[in-house]
Backbone as CSV, one residue per row, in Angstrom:
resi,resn,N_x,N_y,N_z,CA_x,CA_y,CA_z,C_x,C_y,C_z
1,UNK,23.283,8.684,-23.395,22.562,7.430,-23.291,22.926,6.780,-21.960
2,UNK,21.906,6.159,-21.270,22.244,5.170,-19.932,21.426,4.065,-20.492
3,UNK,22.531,3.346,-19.726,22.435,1.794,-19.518,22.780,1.384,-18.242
4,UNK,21.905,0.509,-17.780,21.673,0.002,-16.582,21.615,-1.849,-16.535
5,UNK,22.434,-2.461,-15.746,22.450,-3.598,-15.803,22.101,-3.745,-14.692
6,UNK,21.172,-4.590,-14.793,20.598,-5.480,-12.827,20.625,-6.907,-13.194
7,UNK,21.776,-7.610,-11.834,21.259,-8.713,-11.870,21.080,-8.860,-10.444
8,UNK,19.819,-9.949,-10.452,18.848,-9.679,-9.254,18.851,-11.387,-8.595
9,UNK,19.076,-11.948,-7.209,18.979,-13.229,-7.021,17.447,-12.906,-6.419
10,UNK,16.648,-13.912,-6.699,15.386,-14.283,-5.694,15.228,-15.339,-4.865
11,UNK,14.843,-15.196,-4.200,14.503,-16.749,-3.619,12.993,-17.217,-3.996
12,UNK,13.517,-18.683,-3.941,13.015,-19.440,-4.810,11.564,-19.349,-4.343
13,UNK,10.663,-18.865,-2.881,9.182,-18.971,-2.881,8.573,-18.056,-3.599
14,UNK,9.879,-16.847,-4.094,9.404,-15.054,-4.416,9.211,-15.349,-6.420
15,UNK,9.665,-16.565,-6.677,10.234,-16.230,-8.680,8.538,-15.621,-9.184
16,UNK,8.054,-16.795,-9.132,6.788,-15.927,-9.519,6.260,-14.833,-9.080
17,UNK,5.921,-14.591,-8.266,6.006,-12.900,-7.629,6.662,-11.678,-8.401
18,UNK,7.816,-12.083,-8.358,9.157,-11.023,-9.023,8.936,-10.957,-10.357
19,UNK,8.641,-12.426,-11.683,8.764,-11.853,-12.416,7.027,-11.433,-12.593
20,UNK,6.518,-11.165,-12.399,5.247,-11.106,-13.002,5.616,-9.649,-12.320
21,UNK,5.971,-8.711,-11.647,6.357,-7.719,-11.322,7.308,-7.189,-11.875
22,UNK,7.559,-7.666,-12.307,8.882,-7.034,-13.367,8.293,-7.163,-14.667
23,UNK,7.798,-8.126,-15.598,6.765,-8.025,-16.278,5.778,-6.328,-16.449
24,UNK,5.205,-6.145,-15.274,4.437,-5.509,-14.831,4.834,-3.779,-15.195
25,UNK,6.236,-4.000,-14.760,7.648,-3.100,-14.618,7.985,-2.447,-16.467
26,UNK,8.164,-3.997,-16.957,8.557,-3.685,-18.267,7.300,-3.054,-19.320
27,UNK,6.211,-3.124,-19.271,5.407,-3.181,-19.978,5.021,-1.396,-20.137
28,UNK,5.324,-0.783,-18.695,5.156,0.600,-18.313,6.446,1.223,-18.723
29,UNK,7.309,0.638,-18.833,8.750,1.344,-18.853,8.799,1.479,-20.310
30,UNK,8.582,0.542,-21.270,8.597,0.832,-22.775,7.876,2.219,-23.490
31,UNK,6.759,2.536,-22.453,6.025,3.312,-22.648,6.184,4.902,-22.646
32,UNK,7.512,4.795,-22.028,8.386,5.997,-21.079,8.762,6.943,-22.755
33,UNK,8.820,8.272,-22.306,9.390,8.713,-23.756,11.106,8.441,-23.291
34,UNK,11.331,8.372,-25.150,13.133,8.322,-24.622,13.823,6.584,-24.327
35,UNK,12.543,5.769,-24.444,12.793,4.731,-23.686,13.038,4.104,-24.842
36,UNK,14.145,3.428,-25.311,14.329,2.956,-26.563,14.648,1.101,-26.540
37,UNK,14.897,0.813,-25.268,14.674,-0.416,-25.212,14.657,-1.031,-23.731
38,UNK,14.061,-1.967,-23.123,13.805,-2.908,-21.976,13.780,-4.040,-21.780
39,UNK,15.222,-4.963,-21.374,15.053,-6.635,-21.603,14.555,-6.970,-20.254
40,UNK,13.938,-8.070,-20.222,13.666,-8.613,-18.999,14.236,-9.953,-19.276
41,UNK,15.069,-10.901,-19.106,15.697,-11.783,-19.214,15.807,-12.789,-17.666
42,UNK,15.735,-13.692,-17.819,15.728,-15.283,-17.080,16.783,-15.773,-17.172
């Protein structure tokens, strides 16, 4: 099993950008075989 922790700073003109891309990110990644879980957290 892997686990991967990211913590990510943005700057503040990019937040919306990033998460709606990461959003974007998570929605495809759940989809993955094998993929048993994906937080996207704030």
């Amino acid at each position: 099993m892997y686990i991967t922790i990211v913590h990510i700073k943005v700057l503040p003109d990019y937040i919306d950008l990033f998460i709606q891309a990461s959003t974007e990110n998570h929605l495809e990644s759940v989809k993955e075989p094998g993929n048993l879980r994906f937080d996207l957290l704030r």
